[in-house]
C-alpha positions in Angstrom: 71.5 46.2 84.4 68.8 43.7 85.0 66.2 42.5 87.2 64.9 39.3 88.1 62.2 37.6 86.4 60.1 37.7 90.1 59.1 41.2 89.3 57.7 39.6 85.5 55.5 37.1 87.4 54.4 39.4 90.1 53.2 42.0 87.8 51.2 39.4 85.6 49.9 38.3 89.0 48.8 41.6 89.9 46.8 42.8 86.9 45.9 39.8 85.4 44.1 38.9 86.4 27.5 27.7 82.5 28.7 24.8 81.4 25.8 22.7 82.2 23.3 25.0 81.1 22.5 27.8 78.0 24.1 30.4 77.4 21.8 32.8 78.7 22.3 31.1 82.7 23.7 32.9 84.7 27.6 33.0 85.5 27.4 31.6 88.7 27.6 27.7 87.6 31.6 28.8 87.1 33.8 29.1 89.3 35.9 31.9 90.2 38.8 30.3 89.8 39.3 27.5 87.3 42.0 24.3 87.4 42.2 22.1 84.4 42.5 18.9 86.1 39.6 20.1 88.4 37.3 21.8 85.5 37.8 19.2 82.8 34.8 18.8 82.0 33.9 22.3 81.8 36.6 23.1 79.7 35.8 20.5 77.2 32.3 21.8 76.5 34.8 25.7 75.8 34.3 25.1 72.2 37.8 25.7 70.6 40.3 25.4 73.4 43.5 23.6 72.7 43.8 20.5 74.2 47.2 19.3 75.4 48.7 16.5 73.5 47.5 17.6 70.4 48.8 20.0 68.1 48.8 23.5 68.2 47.5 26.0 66.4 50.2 28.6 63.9 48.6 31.3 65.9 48.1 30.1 69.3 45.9 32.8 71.3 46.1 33.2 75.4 43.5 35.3 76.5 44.3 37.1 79.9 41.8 38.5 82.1 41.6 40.4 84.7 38.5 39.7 87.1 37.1 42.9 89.5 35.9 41.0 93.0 32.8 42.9 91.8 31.0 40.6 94.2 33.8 39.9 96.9 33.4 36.5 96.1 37.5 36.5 94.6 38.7 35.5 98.3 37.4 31.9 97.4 38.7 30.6 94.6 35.5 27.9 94.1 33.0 30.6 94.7 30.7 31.0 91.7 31.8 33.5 89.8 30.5 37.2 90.0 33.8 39.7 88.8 33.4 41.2 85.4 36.4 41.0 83.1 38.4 44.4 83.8 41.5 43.4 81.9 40.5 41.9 78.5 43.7 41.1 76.2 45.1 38.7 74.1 48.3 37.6 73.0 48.6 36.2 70.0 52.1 34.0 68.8 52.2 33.5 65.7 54.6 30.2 65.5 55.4 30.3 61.9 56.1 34.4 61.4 57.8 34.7 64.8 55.4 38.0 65.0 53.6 38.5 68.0 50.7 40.7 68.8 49.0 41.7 71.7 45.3 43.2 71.3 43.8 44.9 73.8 40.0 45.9 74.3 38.6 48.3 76.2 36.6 46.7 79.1 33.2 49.2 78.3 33.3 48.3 74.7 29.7 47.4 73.6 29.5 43.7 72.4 27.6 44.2 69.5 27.8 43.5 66.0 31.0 40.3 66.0 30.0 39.4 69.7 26.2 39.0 68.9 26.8 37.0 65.5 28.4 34.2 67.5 26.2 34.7 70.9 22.8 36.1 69.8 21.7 39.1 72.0 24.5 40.0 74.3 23.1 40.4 78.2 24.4 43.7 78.7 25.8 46.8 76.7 29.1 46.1 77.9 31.8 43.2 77.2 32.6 43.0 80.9 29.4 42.7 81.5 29.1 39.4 79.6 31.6 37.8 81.3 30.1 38.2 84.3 26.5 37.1 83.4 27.6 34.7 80.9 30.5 33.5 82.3 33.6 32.2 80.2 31.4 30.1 77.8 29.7 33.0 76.9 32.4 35.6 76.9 34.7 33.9 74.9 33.0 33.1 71.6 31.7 37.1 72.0 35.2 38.6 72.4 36.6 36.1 69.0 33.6 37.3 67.6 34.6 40.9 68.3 37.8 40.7 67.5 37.2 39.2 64.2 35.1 42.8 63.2 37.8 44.3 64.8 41.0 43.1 63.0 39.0 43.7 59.6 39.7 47.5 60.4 43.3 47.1 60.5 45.5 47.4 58.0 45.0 44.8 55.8 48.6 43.4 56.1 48.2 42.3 59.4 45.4 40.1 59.0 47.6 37.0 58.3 49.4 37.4 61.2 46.0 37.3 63.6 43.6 35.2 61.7 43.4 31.5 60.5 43.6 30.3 57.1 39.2 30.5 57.5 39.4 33.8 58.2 38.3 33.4 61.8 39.9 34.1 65.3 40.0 31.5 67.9 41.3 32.0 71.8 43.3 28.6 72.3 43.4 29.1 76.9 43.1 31.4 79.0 45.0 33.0 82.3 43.1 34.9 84.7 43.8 36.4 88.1 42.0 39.0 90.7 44.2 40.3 93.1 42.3 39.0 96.2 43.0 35.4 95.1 46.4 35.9 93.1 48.9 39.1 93.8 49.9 38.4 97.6 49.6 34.5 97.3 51.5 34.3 94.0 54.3 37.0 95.2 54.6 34.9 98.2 55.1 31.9 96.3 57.6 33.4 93.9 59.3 35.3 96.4 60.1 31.9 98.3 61.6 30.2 95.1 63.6 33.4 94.3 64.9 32.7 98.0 65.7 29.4 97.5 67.5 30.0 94.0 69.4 32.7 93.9 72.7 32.0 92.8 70.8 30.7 89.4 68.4 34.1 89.6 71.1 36.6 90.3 73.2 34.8 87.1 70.6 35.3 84.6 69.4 38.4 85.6 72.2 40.2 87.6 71.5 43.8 89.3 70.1 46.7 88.8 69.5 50.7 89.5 65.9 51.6 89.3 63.1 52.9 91.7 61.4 50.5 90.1 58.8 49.2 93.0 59.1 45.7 91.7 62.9 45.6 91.8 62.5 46.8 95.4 60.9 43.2 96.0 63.4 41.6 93.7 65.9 42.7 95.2 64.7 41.9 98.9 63.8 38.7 97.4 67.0 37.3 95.7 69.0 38.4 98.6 66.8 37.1 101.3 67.7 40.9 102.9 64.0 42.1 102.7 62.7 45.0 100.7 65.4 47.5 102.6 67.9 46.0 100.6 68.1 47.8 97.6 70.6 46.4 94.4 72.0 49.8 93.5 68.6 52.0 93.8 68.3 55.3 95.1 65.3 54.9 97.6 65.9 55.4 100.8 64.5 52.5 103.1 61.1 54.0 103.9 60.1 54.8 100.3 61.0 50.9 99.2 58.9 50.4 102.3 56.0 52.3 100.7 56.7 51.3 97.3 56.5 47.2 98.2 52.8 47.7 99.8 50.1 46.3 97.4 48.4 49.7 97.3 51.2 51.8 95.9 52.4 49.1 93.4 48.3 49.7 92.0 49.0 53.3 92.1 52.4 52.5 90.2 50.2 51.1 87.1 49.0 54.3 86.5 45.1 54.5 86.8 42.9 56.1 84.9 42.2 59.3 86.5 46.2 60.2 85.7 46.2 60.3 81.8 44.0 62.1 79.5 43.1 59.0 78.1 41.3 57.4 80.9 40.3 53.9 80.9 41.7 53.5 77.5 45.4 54.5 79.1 44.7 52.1 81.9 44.1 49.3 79.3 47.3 50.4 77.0 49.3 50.3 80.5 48.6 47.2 81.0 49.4 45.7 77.4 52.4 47.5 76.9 53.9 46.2 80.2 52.9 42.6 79.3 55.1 43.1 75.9 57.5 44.4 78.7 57.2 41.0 81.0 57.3 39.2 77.8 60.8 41.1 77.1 62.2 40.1 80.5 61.3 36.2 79.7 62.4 36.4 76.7 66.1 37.7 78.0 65.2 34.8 80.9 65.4 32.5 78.1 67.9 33.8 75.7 70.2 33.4 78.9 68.9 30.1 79.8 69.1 28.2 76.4 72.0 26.2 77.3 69.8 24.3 79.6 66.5 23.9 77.1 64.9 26.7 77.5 62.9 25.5 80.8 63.3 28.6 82.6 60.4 29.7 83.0 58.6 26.3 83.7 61.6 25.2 85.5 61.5 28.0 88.5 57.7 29.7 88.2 55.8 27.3 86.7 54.5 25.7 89.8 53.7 29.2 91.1 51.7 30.0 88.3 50.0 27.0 88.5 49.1 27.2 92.2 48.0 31.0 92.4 46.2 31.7 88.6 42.8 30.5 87.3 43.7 28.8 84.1 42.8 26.7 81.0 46.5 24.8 81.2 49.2 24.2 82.9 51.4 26.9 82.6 54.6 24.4 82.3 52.7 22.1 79.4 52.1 25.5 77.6 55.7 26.2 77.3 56.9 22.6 76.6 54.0 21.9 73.8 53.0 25.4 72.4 56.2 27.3 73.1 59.0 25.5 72.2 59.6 24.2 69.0 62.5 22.7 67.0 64.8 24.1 69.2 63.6 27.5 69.1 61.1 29.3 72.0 58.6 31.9 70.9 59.3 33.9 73.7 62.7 34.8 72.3 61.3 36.4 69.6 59.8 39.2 72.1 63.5 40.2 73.0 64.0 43.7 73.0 65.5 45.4 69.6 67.4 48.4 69.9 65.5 49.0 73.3 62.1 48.5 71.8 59.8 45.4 72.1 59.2 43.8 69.2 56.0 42.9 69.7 52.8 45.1 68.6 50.5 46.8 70.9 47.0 47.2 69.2 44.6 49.2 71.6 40.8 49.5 70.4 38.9 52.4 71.4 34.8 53.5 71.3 34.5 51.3 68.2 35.8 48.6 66.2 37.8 51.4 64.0 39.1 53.1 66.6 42.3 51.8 67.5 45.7 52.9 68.1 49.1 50.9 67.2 52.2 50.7 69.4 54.9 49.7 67.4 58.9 50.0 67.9 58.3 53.0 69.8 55.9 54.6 68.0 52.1 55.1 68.0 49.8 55.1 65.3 46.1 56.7 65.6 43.7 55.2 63.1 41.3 58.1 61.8 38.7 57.2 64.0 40.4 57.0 67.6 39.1 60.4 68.7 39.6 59.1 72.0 42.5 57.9 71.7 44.7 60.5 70.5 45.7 61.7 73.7 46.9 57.8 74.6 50.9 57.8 75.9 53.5 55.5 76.3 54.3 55.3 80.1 57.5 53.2 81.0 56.3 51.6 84.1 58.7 48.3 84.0 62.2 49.0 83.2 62.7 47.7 79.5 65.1 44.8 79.8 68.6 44.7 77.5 68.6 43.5 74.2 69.3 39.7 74.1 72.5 38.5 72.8 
């Protein structure tokens, strides 16, 4: 059984989320919420960021952030920015292995040593705290620069797969959303072209039994029934009426009070169930080949675009970066014997603490004291296995 790719986007929407002066100014010559057509400028002084129309990288980084309304300033996207970067992860497609990785660090991690060899002293002991003082221009060479030291305590096989033939890591754009600015706009948005599309939604995706709290809204959604209507699940009407509310689907996402692992859980949540989103594209897709793979772009695209702070359009980053000689990298993060294919890497305290999520499994470096206790919690339904 399957649900519908409005539950993929809606997630993404909920938890992802100085150009004119030095590096040292203060964050607040961003903007919150950044458009390429509108920031263009801006984004070409991002040293590093692909540019459209060119050619991309063989591993293509998207950075996805999750900004805090620290500041309350989130409710306009043009305000200058003042959120710190709660959500830090990257995804990183590797378009000629077909491997992908997603590398998550922990939002407290200090951004010494990597971070300071690109930046010079960082403004505060935290990464998220660079973002915020720094803004993007800062933050991003700091978190390559960090990743860099990081992936050199990995086992050394996977370094081909995450760095460039120099040896170096580059983010290629950025995603970002805060959930003043993006969760109920963006649902909104996707919720109406569910509505309007169902016969195509229902066909790709089908039903479901769940009590999922996203395929609550999916089902509401493609039916055009409301949340009540439930495809096949076991709530009764006032739990899928308590399970849609904004507060509850946060609780759903498991915070950090619930696991041993604390914040380092919360971060692994939230990476896993991106490999999971990815998963339900990726069956989106495989379903959807006939008709060139646009899916994705095709339906959601202009959603994305509208609701999500972002380097590029999300439909040129599909066309240009994820297809390719008649193949999409997404459907290479269909699920394989009911386990995503792609790798989970979760840093802890320290560059050599980190833990490994692969098919199913975890792997504790020697040094992820705090980590040990870390879980896999199933908090999207996995999707099937593509044909």
């Amino acid at each position: 059984m399957k649900p519908s790719v409005f539950g993929i986007l809606c997630f993404i929407a909920m938890n992802c989320f100085p150009l004119f002066f030095p590096l040292a100014a203060n964050a607040s010559s961003e903007p919150q919420t950044i458009d390429p057509k509108s920031d263009a400028t801006m984004l070409n002084r991002f040293n590093g960021l692909w540019v459209p129309g060119t050619t991309p990288p063989d591993i293509f980084n998207l950075l996805i952030v999750g900004q805090d309304d620290a500041a309350g300033s989130g409710k306009n996207p043009r305000a200058p920015l003042s959120s710190r970067s709660d959500i830090i992860m990257v995804v990183s497609f590797n378009r000629l292995t077909k491997k992908h990785n997603i590398l998550s660090v922990f939002r407290d991690h200090s951004p010494s040593g990597g971070c300071e060899k690109r930046i010079g002293n960082a403004p505060d002991d935290k990464v998220n705290g660079v973002y915020s003082i720094q803004g993007r221009r800062g933050f991003i060479p700091c978190l390559e620069g960090m990743l860099e030291e990081m992936i050199g305590h990995l086992p050394h096989s996977l370094a081909p797969e995450l760095l460039d033939r120099a040896g170096r890591f580059k983010i290629h754009a950025f995603l970002e959303g805060t959930r003043s600015q993006t969760i109920k706009p963006l649902g909104q948005d996707i919720t109406a072209v569910v509505s309007s599309n169902k016969a195509a939604i229902l066909s790709t995706f089908g039903v479901l039994q769940t009590t999922s709290a996203l395929a609550v809204v999916i089902g509401g959604a493609a039916t055009g029934t409301g949340p009540a209507y439930l495809l096949g699940s076991t709530l009764s009407t006032e739990e899928a009426k308590k399970m849609v509310d904004p507060k509850y689907l946060t609780v759903e996402l498991k915070e950090r009070k619930v696991y041993p692992a604390g914040g380092y859980q919360r971060a692994f949540n939230f990476a896993t169930s991106v490999a999971t989103i990815l998963g339900w594209s990726a069956y989106g897709i495989n379903q959807w080949k006939a008709y060139n793979f646009d899916f994705l772009g095709k339906y959601f695209g202009a959603a994305v675009n509208k609701n999500m702070s972002r380097s590029v359009d999300f439909v040129t980053l599909e066309k240009e970066v994820f297809m390719r000689a008649g193949d999409h990298l997404l459907l290479h993060a269909c699920y394989k014997d009911g386990h995503t294919p792609m790798r989970v890497i979760q840093w802890g305290e320290t560059a050599s603490a980190y833990s490994i999520y692969s098919n199913g499994k975890i792997f504790h470096s020697p040094s992820a004291s705090s980590l040990r206790s870390l879980a896999y919690v199933d908090i999207l339904p996995a999707p099937s296995n593509c044909n």
